[in-house]
C-alpha positions as CSV (number, residue, x, y, z in Angstrom):
1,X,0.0,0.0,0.0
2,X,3.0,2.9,0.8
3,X,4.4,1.8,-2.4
4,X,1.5,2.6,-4.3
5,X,1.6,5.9,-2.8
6,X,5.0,7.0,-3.4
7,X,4.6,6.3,-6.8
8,X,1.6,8.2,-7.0
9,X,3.9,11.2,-5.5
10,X,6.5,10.9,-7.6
11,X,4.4,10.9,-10.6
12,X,2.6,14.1,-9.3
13,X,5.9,15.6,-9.2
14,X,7.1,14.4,-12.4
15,X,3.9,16.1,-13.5
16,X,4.5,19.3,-12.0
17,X,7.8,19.3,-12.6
18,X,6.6,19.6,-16.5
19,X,4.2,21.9,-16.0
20,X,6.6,24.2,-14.5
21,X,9.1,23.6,-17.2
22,X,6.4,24.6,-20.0
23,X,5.8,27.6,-18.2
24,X,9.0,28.7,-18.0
25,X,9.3,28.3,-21.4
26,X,6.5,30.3,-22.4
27,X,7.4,33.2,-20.1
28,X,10.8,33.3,-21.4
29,X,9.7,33.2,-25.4
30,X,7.0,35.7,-24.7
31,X,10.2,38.2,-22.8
32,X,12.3,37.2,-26.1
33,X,9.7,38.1,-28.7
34,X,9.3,41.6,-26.8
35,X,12.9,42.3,-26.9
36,X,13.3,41.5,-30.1
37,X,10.6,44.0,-31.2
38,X,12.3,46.5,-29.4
39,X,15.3,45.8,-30.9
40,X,14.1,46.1,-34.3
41,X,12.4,49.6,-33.6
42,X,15.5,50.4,-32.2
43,X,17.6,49.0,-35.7
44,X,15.2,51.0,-38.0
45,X,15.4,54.5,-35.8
46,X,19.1,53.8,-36.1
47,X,18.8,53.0,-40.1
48,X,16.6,56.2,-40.5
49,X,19.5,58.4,-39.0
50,X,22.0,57.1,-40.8
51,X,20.2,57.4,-44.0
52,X,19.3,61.2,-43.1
53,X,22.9,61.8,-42.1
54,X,24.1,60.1,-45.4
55,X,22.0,62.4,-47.0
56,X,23.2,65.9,-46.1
């Protein structure tokens, strides 16, 4: 009978385990997809003043 319920723990925290893992994962693509949106805004402004200073 306690075997059946230490196996029943360690799959629940197997199970979490993954969970938390997934969520991790998701949190970290959602911060990386924000940064790289500001790093693009940031690459054109710096396109647009070097194209206005190649200009003059």
């Amino acid at each position: 009978m306690s075997g059946f319920g230490l196996g029943f723990i360690l799959y629940l925290l197997v199970i979490g385990f993954i969970i938390y893992f997934l969520i991790s994962i998701l949190r970290f693509m959602r911060a990386k997809n924000h940064n790289d949106i500001l790093l693009l805004k940031k690459l054109d402004e710096i396109s647009n003043k070097m194209d206005n200073i190649e200009q003059k």
